[in-house]
MARMI-174591 format. One record per residue (C-alpha): z, x, y; residue in one letter. Coordinates in pm, whole numbers, plus 50000, padded with zeros to 5 digits. Layout:
ZXYA...
END
This chain:
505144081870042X509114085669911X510314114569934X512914131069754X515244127970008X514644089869993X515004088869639X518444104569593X519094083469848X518004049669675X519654068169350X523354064969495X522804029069645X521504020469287X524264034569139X526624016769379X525263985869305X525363984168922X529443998468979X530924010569252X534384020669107X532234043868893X530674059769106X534394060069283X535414080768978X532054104068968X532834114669320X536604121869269X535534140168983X539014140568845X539584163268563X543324178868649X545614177968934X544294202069201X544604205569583X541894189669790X539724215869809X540644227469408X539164200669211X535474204669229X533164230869330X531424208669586X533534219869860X532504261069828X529004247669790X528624222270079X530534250170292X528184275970186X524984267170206X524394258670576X526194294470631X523664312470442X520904286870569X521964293570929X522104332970874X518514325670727X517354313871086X518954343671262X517634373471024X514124386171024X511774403270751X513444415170427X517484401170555X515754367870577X514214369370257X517244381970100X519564355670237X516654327170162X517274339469843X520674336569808X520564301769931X518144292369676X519944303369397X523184293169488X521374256369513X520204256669202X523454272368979X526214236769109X527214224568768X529174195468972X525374189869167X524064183368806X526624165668674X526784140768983X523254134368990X523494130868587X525964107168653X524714084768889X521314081368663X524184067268395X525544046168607X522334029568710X521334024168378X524744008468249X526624033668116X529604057468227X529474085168447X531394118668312X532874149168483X531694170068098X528004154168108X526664186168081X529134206667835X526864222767536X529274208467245X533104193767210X533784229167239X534224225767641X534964264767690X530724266967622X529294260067944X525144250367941X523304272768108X521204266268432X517974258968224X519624238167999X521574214468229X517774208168444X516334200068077X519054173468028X518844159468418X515054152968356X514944131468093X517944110268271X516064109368591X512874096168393X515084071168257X516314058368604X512604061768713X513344087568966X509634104168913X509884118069285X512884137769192X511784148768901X508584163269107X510814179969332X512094204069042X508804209968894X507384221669235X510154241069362X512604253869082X511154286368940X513914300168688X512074336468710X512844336569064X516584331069029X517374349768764X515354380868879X517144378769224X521024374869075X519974405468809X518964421069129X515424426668943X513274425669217X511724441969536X510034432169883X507714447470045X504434442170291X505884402370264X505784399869880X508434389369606X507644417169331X509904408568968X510724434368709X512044429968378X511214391968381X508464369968238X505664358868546X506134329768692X503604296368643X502694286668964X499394263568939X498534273468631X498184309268716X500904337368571X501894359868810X504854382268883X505054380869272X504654355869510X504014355769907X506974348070058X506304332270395X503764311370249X504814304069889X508954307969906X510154293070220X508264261470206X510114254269920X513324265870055X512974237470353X512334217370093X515874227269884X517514228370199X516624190970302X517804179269967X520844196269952X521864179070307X520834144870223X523294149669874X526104164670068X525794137170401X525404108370149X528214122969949X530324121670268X529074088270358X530294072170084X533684092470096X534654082770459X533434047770406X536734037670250X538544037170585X540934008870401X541903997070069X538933974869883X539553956469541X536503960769323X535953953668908X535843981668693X536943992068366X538944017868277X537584018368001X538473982667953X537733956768226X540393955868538X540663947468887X540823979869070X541833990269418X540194018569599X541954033369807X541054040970179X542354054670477X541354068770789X540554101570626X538044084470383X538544079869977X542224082569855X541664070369505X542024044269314X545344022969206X545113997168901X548513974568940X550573968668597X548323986368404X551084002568159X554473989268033X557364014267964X560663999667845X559643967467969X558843978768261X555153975668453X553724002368671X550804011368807X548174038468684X545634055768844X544444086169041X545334089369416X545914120169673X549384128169720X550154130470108X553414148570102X552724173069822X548764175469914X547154175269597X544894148569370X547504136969064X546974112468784X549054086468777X550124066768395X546674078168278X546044088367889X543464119567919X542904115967564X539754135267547X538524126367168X538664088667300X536394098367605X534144117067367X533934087767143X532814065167439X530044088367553X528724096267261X528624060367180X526984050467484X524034079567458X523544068067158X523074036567340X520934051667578X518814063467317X518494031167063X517594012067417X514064036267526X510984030267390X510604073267370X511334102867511X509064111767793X509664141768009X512304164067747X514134155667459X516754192667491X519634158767587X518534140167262X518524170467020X522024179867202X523644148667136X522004153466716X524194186566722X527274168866890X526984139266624X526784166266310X529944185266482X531814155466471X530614143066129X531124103966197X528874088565886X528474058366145X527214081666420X525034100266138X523354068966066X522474060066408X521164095766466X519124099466160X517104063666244X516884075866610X515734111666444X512894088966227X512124063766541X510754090866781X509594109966469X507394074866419X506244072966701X504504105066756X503204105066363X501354069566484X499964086166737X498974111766593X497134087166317X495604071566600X494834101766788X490104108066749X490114138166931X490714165566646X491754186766892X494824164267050X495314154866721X496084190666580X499094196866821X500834163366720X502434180966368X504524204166606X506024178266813X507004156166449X508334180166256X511744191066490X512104151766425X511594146866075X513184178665972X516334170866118X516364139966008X515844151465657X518594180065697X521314155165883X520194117665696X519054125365367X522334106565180X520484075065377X516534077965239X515874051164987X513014076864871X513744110264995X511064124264780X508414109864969X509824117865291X509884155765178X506174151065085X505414134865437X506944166965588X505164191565358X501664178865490X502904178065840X503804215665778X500194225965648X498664209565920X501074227066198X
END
């Protein structure tokens, strides 16, 4: 059997595959100029981790807990983790990769939160069929556990995980607010532990495999040969030759480290952030006109509705209200279809969010909006 190990694994080689100069670009993860060390929060992270994991090993009873703890959460709070693996699902399927995957609006001071960015990663990892990795949160991420150990809203004692002030945890179907920790936590912790190391030695694999330059096609956005720059100290960048013209005069553009100065710089590059917005919002759109339905969340899909109404393109409106209407659809034919009354009752509750923002964002494009209101009202009585 995979596991999930093995399928992050196949997930960067998949990635690689469909375009390697973006994943080049998802694992710079370029957004200013920084010092090595500056630009992402991978580096604290990969540094951190095996510290607390080997203080784990060394520490007995309640420090062990504690630290086990610690390294849990920290796992499971990486924006650039989320956005990397986001990415790489993306890229698999066709489309860019993005360093603000997982911003809540335009607004890019609004970070998601923890819950929210998972909700979003799900549906992108059903979408690149990574069902293994999707297991591997649903087993071992337990929010309550987190949040009651960073609010410090816990206690241990006789070998049990005891939360206050927080809603019980799931686990099998059973609610419960405390959990044995040699048998239920740390099992899971190995299990966090082994993932993490696989992300951060393939990360590094792929880094230090660029030992000299390679020429690869890209775009950026539009198509261009690219070089990727290597060295003996592994990924350097990337240089696109005569890719601007000032005065009559070509030069290069790019992003590359800066040996004498020691920092990552942008080179003849636009960061002209309403064009970037306008190419991922076009391409989830994309995403979305391309699947058949939404299958494991649809928090991304209702995210990218509010992100289309912010901007208020009529184009983009369009597209959102027939994607609104098509998943809408396809759970009211189900539900048509549905002969056990029971299944059949819970279906007006997953159509309405649909319809109703379809209705609210889309009506200027109904050719009988009356009806449509009527459609909704008997929805609502039977909800």
């Amino acid at each position: 059997m995979t596991t999930p190990s093995e399928e992050l694994k196949s997930l960067f080689s998949e990635a690689m595959a469909r375009s390697e100069f973006d994943v080049v670009l998802t694992i710079l993860n370029y957004r200013g100029i920084s010092s090595a060390n500056l630009n992402s929060n991978l580096m604290e992270w990969f540094d951190a981790i095996p510290f607390y994991y080997k203080l784990f090993n060394e520490l007995e009873e309640k420090e062990k807990a504690r630290m086990g703890l610690q390294l849990y959460s920290t796992f499971f709070e990486n924006s650039d983790f989320y956005n990397i693996l986001g990415s790489l699902c993306r890229i698999k399927l066709g489309y860019k990769g993005s360093s603000y995957l997982f911003w809540k609006t335009k607004k890019y001071e609004r970070l998601l939160g923890i819950g929210e960015k998972q909700e979003f990663l799900l549906e992108l990892l059903a979408d690149a069929e990574k069902t293994i990795l999707i297991d591997f949160y649903e087993k071992n991420h337990f929010k309550e556990i987190r949040n009651t150990f960073f609010h410090s809203a816990y206690s241990i004692e006789d070998g049990d995980y005891v939360m206050h002030d927080s809603e019980p945890m799931n686990i099998e179907g059973v609610l419960k607010k405390s959990f044995d920790i040699e048998e239920f936590f740390y099992p899971k912790l190995e299990e966090v532990f082994n993932l993490f190391q696989t992300f951060k030695d393939t990360y590094w694999e792929i880094f230090n495999s660029y030992q000299k330059d390679k020429m690869v096609d890209g775009s950026f956005p539009n198509p261009c040969e690219v070089t990727i720059l290597g060295s003996s100290e592994g990924l350097k960048g990337f240089r696109i030759k005569n890719a601007v013209n000032f005065y009559g005069k070509w030069h290069d553009s790019g992003i590359w480290y800066d040996e004498k100065y020691k920092f990552w710089a942008g080179h003849n590059i636009n960061m002209y952030f309403d064009r970037i917005e306008d190419i991922e919002i076009d391409e989830q759109l994309q995403r979305f006109e391309n699947k058949d339905d939404i299958t494991k969340n649809n928090a991304d899909f209702f995210n990218l509705v509010d992100k289309v109404v912010e901007r208020n393109n009529a184009n983009e409106i369009v597209r959102a209200t027939q994607l609104l209407l098509k998943f809408g659809d396809i759970r009211k034919t189900k539900m048509d279809t549905e002969e056990n009354i029971y299944k059949k009752r819970s279906f007006p509750k997953m159509i309405l969010p649909y319809y109703r923002k379809a209705l609210e964002i889309g009506s200027a494009f109904f050719k009988d909006v009356e009806a449509f209101k009527k459609t909704i009202a008997g929805l609502e009585v039977e909800a």
